[in-house]
N, C-alpha and C positions, 0 to 999 in steps of 0.2 A: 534483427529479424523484422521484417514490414509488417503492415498493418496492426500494428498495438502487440505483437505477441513479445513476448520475454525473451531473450535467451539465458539457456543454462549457464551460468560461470565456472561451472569445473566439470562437465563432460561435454565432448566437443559434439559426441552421435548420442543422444539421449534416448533409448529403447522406446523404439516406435517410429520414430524418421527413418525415411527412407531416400538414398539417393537415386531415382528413378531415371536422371540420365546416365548412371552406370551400373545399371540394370542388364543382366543377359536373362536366358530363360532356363538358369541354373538356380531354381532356391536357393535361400542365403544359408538354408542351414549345410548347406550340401556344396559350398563352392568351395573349400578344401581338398575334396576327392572329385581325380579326374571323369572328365567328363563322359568319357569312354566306360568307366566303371558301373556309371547307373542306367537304371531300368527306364524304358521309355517306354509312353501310352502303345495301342495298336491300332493300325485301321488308320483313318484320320486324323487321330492325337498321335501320330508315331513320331513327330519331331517333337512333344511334350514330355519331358524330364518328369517322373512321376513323383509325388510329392503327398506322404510320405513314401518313401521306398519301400515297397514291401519285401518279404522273406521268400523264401523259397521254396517254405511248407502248403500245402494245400489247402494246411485248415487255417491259415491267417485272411481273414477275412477281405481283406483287401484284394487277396486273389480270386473272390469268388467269383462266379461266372456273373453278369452284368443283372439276367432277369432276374437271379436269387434276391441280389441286394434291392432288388425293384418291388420285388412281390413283400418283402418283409418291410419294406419303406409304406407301402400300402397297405399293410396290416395294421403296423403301429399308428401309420398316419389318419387309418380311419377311427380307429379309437381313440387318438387324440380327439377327432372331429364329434365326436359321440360326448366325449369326456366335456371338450368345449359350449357344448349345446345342455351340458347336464343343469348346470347352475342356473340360468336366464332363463329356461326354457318356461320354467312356472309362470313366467313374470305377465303373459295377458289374461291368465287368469285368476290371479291374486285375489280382487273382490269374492269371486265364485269359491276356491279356495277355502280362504278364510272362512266364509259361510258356513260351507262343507264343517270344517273342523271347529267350527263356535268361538271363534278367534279373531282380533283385530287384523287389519292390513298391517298393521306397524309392527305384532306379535309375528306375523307370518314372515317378516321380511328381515325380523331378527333371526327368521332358521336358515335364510340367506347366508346372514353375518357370518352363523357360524360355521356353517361349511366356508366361507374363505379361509375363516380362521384356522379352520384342520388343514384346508392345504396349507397356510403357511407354515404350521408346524410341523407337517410332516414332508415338507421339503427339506428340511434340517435333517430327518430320519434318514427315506430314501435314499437323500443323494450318497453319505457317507458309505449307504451300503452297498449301491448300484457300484461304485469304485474302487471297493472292497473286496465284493464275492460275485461283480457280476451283475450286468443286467437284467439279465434275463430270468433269475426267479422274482425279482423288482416288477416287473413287468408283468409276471404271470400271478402274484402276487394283489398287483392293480385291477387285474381283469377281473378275479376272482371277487375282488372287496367290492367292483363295482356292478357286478353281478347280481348278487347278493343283497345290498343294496339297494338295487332298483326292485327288486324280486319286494322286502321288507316295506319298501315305500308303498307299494302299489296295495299292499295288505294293511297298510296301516289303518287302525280305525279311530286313532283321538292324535292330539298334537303331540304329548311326547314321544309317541311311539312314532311318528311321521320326525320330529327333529330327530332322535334317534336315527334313521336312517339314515338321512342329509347328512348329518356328521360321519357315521362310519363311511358314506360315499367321499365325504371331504377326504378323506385319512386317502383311499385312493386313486384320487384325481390328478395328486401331486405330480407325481413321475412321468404322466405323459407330459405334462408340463415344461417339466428340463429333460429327461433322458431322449427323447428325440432327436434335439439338435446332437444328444452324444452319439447317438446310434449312427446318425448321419456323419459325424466324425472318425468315425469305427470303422466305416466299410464304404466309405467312398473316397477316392480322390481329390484332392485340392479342386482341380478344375472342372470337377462333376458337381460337387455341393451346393455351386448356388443354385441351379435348377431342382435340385430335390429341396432344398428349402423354401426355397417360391412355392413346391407341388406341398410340402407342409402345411405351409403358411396358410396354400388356399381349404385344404381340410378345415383348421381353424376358425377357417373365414367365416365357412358354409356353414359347419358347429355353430359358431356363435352367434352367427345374425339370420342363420337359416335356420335353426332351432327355434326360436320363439316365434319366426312365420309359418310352419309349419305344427308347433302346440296348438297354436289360434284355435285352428279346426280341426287338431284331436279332442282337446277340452271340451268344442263347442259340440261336435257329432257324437263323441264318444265318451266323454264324462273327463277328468283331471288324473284319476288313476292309470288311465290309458298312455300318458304319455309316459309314465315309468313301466308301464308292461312293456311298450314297443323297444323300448331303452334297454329292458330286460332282455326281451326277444335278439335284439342286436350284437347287446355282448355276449349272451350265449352263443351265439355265431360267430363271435372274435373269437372266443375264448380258447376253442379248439382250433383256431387256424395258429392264434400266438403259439399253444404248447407244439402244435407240430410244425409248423413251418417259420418260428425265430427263433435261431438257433443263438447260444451266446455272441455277442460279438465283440467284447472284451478284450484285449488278445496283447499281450506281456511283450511288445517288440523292444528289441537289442537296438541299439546308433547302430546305424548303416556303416559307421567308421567300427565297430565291434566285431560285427556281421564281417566287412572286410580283412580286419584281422585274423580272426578264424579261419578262414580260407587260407590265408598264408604262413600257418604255423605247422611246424615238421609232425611235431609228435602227435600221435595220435589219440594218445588217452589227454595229453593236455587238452585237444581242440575238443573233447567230448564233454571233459567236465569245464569248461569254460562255456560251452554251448548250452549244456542245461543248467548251467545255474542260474537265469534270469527266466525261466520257465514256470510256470505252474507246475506242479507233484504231480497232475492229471496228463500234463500235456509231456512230462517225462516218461510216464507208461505209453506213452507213444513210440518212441523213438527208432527205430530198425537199426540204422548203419550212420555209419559218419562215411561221408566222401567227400575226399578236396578240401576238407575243415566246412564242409556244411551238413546242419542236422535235414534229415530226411526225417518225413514223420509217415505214419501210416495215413492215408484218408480216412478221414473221419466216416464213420456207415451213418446213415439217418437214423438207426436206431440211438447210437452213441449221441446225435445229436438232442437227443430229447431229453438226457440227464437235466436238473433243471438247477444244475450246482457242478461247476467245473475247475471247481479251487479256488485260490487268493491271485487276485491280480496287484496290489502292492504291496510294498512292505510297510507304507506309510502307517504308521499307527491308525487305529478307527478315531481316536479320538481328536489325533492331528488334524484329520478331514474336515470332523464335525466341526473345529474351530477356524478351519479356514476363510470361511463364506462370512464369517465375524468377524474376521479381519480386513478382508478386503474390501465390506462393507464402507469400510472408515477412508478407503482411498479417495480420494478429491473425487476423481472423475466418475468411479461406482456409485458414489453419496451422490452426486447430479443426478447422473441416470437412472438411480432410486425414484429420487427426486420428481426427475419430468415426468419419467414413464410410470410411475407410483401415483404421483396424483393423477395423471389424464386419465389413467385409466380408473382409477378407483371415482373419479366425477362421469367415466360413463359407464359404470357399473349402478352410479344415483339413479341414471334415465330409467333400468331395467327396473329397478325397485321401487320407482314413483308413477311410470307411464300407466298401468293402468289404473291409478285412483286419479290421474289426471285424465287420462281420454275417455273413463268408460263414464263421467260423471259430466253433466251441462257444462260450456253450450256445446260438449262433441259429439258423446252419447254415443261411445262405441262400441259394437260389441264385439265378443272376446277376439272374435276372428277377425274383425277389421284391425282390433288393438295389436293382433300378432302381426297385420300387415306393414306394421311401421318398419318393424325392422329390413323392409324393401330398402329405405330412404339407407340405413347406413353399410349393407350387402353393397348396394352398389357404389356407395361414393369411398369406401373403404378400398372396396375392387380397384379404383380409379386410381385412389391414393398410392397401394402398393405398385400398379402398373407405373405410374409415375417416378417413386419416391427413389428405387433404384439408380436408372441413367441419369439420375437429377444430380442424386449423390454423387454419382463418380464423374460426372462433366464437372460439377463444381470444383471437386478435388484435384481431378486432372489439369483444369486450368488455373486452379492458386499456385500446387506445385511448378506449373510451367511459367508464371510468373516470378518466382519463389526459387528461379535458378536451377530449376529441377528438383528441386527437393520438396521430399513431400512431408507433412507430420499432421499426425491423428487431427489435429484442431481445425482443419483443414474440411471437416464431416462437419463441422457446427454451422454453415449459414444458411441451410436450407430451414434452419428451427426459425427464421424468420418469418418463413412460408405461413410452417403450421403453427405457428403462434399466430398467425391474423388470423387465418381459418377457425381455430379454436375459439379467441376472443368471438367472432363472427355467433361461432355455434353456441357459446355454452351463456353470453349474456344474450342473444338472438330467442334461444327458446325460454327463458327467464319472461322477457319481455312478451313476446309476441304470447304465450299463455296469458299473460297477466292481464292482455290488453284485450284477449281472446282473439285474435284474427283468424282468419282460416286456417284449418288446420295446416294447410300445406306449408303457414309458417315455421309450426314448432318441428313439423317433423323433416323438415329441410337441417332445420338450424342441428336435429340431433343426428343428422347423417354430415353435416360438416362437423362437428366434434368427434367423431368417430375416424371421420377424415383426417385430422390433422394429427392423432394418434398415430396412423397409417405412416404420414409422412414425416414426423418427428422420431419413428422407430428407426430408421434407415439409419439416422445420424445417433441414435441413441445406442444402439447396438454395433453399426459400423467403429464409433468413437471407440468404444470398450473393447471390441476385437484387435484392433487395430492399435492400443493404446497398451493393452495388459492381454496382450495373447496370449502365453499359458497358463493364466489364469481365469482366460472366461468362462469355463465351465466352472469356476467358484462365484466370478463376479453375476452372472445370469441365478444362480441362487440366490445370491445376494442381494438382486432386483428384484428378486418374486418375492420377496420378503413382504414386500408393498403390501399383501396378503391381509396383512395385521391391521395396514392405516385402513384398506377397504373393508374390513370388521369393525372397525372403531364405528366410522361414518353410517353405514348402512344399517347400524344397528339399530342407531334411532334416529335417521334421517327423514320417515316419514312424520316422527311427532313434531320435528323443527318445521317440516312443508305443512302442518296442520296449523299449526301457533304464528309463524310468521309470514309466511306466502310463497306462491313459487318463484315471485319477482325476485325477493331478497334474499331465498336460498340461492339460486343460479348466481344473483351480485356475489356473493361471499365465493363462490366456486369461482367463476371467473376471474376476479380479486387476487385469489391465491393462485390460479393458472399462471396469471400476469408476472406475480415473484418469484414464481419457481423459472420460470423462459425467463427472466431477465438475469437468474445464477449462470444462464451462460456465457453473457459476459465475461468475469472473471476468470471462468474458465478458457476461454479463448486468450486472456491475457496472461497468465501465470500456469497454464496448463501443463506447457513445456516444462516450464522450472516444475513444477511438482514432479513430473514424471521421473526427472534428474535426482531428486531427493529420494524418492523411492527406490531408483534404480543402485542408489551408492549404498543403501541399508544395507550391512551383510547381514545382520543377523534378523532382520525379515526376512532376506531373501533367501536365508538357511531353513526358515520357517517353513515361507507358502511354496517353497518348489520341493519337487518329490527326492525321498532319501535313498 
């Protein structure tokens, strides 16, 4: 294999290469059954093999009519975007804040800490259940806690009863967090996903770096409780779109090669109880007729679709689930991507909890709403980053494989982390410095919109690698990344007493420092990457584990 990578010694296709000069636009999982057998897009996707193949039923979400799954992508997506902006939002008012409540900046920025810390422990909760019994009381669930929540914050009159809040809103912020990319798996197409993931992505965007430019001057005009009323005001607006218009999108599909079988079996009672038995108990009291070996279900009414609990979608044990995101944790390439994407982001999560006892104090002297205004510097270079970081990804991989003899493999996502390792290095000793030395603002707050940046474009290869590397497991391994939850409660908890005691010079050194050792683990991984996947791949008795019973 060229350029430093390994090859396997006892599997020849190690899960995750692909040979892309004998490629048709047959999925691999589906090139067994003729080609004539499967479902193809409509309209202008009509030469496109659909992928997964959906049923026949009405109510498998895959056949829902286009604007359904659009408008519910819109719902969740803007709660995400709400959910995103929840955390940072406090952050240009911090001084002000703390005042309010008789409390240090570094006491205030520990109720930061703790709300990461409930999402990441309640990412271990949700996910098992969302995959269990269902999205969608998860989801309404969420809405509910964060409702609530905001409602308790905005009332709150002394600091516990304000951390009080923070933490129960942590406990709900989880699920938007991973169940989005599922939902987006639930009810769209192979070849429709990356566009509603870019339209995700930019909710997040605007949540997170539009949130705290926007506090600036509710804080400044209307007081700090205000930004939790409006938050209030918001999810009470979601709240009743989620119960009425996201309907479960969960949905217990049969292999296409199952589905096929059923059609071509004589007996009729066999073809019935072979058909429901990989069903939900709810989705059995649907059922009308059996014709030609396929099940007909009733259409779901809107009423039916409001139940907020539609049965068990596996048989996986609960407690199988909850241990899987622990396991996979351990995988070479998951522990990376922990890794890069776990510290960058948890080092620009320091910026939101340090920026205003840095900008609002000599020589910047900002106030609260200029200090909300920073978050301009990393909205846009973030914006840039993802506009980028895509075609970046896939010309790079398109032309190693096309070097590579056609063949493509996961490791193939890692040399764009070159990119955003300058960038980062750039940003995150840039604003250390330039603080330290005081130059115009324009320095520090460039340097915290390149670190934000290169987050941006180190995700593409962070998440393409793990897609692409451990595909039916990434909705365990993206749990397993958000974990990072923990290392960003460690740090933030008392990050502002280390900026007090040693300086902002030598905190940003030590952040950049460890940036530096986590980008250089990619290395190894690009050389031994392959071989680990091969060792993973020959495990039976993991692979009896983390795939479904």
């Amino acid at each position: 294999m060229p350029w430093g990578i390994l090859d396997d010694k006892y599997m020849e296709r190690v899960p995750g290469n692909i040979i892309l000069a004998d490629q048709t636009d047959v999925p691999e999982e589906y090139r067994n059954i003729s080609r004539d057998l499967l479902k193809h897009g409509t309209g202008k996707f009509s030469h496109i093999i659909l992928a997964p193949q959906p049923t026949d039923s009405p109510n498998d979400p895959l056949n829902w009519p286009t604007w359904r799954k659009d408008l519910i992508l819109v719902i969740v997506g803007l709660s995400a975007g709400v959910v995103g902006a929840y955390g940072p939002m406090l952050s240009p008012g911090f001084v002000e804040i703390a005042a309010a409540l008789n409390i240090t900046v570094n006491t205030l920025s520990q109720a930061t800490a703790w709300v990461i810390l409930l999402i990441g422990i309640s990412l271990f909760i949700f996910n098992p259940l969302a995959k269990k019994i269902g999205r969608r009381p998860v989801y309404v669930m969420s809405s509910i806690i964060m409702l609530s929540g905001s409602i308790w914050g905005a009332l709150a009159k002394d600091y516990n009863s304000f951390l009080g809040s923070r933490m129960w809103s942590g406990l709900g912020m989880a699920p938007y967090e991973v169940l989005v990319q599922c939902t987006i798996a639930d009810i769209y197409y192979v070849h429709q996903r990356a566009t509603r993931i870019a339209l995700w992505n930019m909710f997040l965007l605007c949540g997170i770096s539009g949130g705290a430019l926007i506090a600036g001057y509710i804080i400044e005009d209307q007081g700090w409780q205000w930004t939790l009323i409006w938050c209030a005001i918001i999810f009470g607006a979601l709240l009743p779109l989620v119960i009425l218009f996201v309907p479960e999108t969960a949905y217990r599909r049969r292999s296409y090669e199952q589905f096929l079988a059923a059609r071509s079996m004589p007996n009729r009672d066999e073809k019935s109880d072979i058909s429901k038995k990989d069903i939900p108990s709810e989705q059995e009291e649907k059922v009308e007729n059996v014709e030609t070996g396929v099940v007909t279900e009733r259409k779901q009414s809107f009423l039916q679709s409001l139940k907020l609990w539609g049965g068990v979608y596996t048989d996986t044990p609960l407690w199988k689930i909850f241990l899987r995101p622990m396991v996979v944790f351990f995988y070479p390439g998951v522990l990376w991507g922990f890794l890069l994407y776990g510290i960058t982001l948890t080092w620009i999560v320091v910026f939101s909890v340090v920026n205003a006892v840095i900008f609002t104090a000599p020589p910047y002297n900002f106030s609260v709403s200029e200090t909300g205004l920073i978050s301009l510097s990393p909205f846009i270079l973030t914006f840039i980053g993802e506009v980028i970081s895509g075609p970046l990804n896939d010309w790079v991989c398109m032309y190693l494989a096309k070097k590579n003899h056609g063949i493509y493999l996961p490791e193939f996502r890692l040399p764009p982390i070159i990119i955003s390792f300058l960038i980062g290095v750039v940003g995150f000793f840039g604003f250390g410095a330039t603080v330290h030395y005081q130059t115009h603002w324009t320095g520090p707050v460039l340097c915290f919109g390149l670190a934000n940046m290169s987050l941006a474009i180190s995700n593409a290869s962070v998440f393409g690698y793990i897609i692409d590397a451990h595909k039916e497991l990434s909705e365990e391994a993206f749990v397993a990344i958000n974990a990072r939850n923990l290392l960003t409660f460690g740090l933030t908890y008392f990050v502002n007493d280390w900026l007090a005691r040693d300086g902002v010079l030598a905190v940003f050194n030590v952040l950049g420092s460890i940036f530096i050792v986590v980008n250089v683990l990619t290395i190894p991984l690009w050389i031994f990457g392959q071989r680990m996947r091969g060792y993973i791949a020959r495990n039976e008795a993991l692979h009896r584990f983390m795939h479904e019973d």
